[in-house]
C-alpha positions as CSV (number, residue, x, y, z in Angstrom):
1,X,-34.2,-210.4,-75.2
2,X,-33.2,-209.0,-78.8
3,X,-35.8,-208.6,-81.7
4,X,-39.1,-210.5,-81.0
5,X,-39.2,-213.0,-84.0
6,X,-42.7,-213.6,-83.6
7,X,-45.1,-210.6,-84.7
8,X,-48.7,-209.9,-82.1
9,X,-51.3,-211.4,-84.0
10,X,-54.8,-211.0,-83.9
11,X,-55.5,-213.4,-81.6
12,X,-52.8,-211.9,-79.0
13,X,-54.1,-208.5,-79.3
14,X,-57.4,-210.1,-78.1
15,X,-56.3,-211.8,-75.5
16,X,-54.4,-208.8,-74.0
17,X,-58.0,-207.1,-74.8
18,X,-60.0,-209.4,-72.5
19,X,-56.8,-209.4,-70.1
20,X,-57.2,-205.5,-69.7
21,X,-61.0,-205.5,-69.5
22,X,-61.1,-208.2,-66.5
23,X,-58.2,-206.2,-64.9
24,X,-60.5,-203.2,-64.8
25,X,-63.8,-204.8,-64.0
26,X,-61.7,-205.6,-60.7
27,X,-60.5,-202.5,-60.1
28,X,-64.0,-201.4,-60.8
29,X,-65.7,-203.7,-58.0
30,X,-62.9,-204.1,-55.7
31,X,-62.4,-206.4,-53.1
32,X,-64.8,-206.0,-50.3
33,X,-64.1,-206.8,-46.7
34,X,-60.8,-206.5,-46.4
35,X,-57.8,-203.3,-44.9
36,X,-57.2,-200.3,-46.9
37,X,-53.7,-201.1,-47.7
38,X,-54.8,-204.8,-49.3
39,X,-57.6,-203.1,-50.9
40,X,-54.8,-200.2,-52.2
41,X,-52.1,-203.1,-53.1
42,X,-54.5,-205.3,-55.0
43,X,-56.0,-201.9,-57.0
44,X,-52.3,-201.2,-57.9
45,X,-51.5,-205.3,-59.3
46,X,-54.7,-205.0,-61.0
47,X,-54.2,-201.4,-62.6
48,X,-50.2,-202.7,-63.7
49,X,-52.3,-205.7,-65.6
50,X,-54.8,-203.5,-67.7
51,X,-51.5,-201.1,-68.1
52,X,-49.6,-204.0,-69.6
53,X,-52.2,-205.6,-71.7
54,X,-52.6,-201.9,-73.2
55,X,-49.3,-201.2,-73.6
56,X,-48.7,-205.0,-75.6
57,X,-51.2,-203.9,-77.4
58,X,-50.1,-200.5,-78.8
59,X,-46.2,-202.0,-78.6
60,X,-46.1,-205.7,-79.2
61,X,-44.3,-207.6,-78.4
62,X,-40.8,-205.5,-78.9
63,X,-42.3,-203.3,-75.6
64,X,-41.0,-206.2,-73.7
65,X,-37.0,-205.3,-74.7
66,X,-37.6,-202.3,-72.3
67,X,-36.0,-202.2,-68.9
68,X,-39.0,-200.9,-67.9
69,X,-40.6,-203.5,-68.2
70,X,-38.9,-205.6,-65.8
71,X,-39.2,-202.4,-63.1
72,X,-43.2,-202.2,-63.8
73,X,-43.7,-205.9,-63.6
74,X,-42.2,-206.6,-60.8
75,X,-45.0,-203.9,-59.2
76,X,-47.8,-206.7,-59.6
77,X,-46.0,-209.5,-57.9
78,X,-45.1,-207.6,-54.9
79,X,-48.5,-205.4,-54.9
80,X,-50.8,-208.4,-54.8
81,X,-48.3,-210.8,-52.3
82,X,-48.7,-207.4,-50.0
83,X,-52.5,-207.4,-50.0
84,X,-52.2,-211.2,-49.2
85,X,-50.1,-210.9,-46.4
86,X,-51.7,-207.4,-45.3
87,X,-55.0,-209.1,-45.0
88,X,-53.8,-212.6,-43.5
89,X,-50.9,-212.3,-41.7
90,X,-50.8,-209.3,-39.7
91,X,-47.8,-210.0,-37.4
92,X,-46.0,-209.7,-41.2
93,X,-47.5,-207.0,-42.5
94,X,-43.8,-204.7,-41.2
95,X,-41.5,-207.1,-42.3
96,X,-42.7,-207.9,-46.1
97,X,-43.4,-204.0,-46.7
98,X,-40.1,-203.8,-45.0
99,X,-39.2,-206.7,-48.1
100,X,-41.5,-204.9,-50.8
101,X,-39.9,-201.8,-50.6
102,X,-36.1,-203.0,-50.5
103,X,-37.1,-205.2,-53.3
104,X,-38.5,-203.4,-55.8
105,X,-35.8,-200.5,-55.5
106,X,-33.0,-203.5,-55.8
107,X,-35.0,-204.3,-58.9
108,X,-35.0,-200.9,-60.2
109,X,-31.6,-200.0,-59.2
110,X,-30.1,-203.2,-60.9
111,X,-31.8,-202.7,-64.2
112,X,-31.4,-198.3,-64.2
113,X,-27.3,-199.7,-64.0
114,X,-27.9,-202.4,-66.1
115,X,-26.6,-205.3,-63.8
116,X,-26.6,-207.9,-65.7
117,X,-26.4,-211.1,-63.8
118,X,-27.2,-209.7,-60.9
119,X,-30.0,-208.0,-61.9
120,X,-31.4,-211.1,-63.2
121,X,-31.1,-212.8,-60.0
122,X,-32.2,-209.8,-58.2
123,X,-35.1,-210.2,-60.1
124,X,-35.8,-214.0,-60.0
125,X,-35.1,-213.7,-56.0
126,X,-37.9,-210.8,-55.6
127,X,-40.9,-212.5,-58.4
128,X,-39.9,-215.9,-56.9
129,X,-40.7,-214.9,-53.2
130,X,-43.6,-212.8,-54.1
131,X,-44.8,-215.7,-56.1
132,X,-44.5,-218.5,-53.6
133,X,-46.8,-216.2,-51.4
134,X,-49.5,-215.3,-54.0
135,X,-49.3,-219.3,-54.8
136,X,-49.0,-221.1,-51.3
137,X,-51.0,-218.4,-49.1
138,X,-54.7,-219.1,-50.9
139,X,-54.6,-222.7,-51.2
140,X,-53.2,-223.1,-47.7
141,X,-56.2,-221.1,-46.4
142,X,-58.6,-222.3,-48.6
143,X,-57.3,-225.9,-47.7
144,X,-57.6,-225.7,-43.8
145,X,-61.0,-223.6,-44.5
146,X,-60.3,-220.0,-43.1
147,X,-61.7,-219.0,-47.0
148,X,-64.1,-220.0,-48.8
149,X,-63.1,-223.0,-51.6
150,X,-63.1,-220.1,-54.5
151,X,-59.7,-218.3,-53.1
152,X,-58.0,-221.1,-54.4
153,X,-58.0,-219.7,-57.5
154,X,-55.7,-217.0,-56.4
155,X,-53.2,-219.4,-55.9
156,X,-53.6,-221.0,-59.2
157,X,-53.3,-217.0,-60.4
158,X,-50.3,-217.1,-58.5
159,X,-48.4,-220.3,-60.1
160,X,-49.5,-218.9,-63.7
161,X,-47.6,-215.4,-63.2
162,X,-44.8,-217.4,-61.2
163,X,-44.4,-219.5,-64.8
164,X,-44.9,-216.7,-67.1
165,X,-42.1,-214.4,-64.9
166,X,-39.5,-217.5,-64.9
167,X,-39.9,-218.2,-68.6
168,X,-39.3,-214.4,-69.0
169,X,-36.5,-214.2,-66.8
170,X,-34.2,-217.2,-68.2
171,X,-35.2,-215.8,-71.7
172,X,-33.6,-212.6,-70.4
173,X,-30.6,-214.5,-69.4
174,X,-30.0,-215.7,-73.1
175,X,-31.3,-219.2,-71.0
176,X,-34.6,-219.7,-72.2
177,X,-36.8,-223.2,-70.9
178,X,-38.2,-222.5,-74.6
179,X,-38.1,-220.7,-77.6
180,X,-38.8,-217.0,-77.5
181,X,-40.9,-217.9,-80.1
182,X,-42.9,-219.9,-78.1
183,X,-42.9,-217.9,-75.1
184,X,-44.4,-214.9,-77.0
185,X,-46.9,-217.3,-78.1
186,X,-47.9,-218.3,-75.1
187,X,-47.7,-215.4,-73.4
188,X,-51.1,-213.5,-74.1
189,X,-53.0,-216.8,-73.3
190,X,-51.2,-217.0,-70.2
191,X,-51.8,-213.3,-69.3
192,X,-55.7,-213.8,-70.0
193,X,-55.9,-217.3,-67.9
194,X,-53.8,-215.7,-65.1
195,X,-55.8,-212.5,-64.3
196,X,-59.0,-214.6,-65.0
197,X,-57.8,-216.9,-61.9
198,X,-57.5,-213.5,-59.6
199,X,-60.5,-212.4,-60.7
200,X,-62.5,-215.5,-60.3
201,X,-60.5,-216.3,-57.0
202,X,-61.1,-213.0,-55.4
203,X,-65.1,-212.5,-56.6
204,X,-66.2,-216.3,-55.5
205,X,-64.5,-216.1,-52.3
């Protein structure tokens, strides 16, 4: 990504603050009713959130040059589409850990080697899939009613990290939709408005 031109403000820091403090008030109450492994997988996407939002904070915005970054992030994706599919659809519950595991060591392995292209699309294959099923899978099953009308806000959750992980990946690629100037701007705000959706989706359903 090269030098961040845009330097955390005040404002940002706070909005990685409250990001990090409704990551742990989930972790705190859980999710109740639901398999240990969904209740393990969503503890882990939640715990990778308040890890981030600290970690912008002490960093800024220059943490996200790391290849780290890209390894650790692609944890929350996969981590919360597993509890998904853990808890809904059981006859998939082999095949996408099957998927979860395979992914996030391609992910790791491409950015350890420093893939390039490949790890870029490595990337963008693994978030996008994991994002189609933390988007689609709420609203489809708060749609036909097998939740209540509150798990939709998973899926809005779900489109906001599958926006924010895009607009990081092309700007990765030297592609950006927008400026990295705006992106870091918008960034924080999306983080906050993203893990407010999962925790509003998951308490009022």
């Amino acid at each position: 990504m090269g030098n961040p031109v845009k330097k955390m403000s005040a404002i940002d820091r706070v909005l990685l603050l409250l990001t990090g403090l409704l990551a742990a008030y989930q972790i705190a109450i859980g999710v109740e009713g639901v398999p240990a492994v969904s209740l393990w997988a969503y503890t882990v996407g939640f715990g990778i959130l308040l890890l981030a939002g600290v970690l912008l904070i002490i960093l800024g915005f220059e943490g996200l040059d790391s290849p780290l970054v890209a390894i650790v992030s692609t944890v929350l994706p996969l981590s919360l589409s597993l509890g998904l599919v853990w808890d809904y659809l059981p006859a998939w519950r082999v095949p996408y850990l099957t998927f979860v595991v395979v992914g996030f060591a391609a992910v790791a392995l491409t950015r350890v080697i420093r893939a390039g292209r490949a790890a870029t699309i490595t990337l963008a294959v693994v978030h996008g899939v994991a994002g189609l099923i933390i988007f689609g899978l709420p609203i489809y099953l708060s749609l036909t009613g097998a939740t209540p009308g509150g798990f939709i806000l998973v899926g809005i959750g779900g489109a906001l990290i599958g926006v924010g992980g895009l607009m990081l990946s092309f700007l990765k690629m030297g592609k950006p939709v927008l400026s990295q100037n705006t992106i870091l701007t918008i960034l924080p705000g999306l983080l906050f408005l993203m893990t407010a959706a999962f925790v509003a989706g998951f308490t009022f359903s």
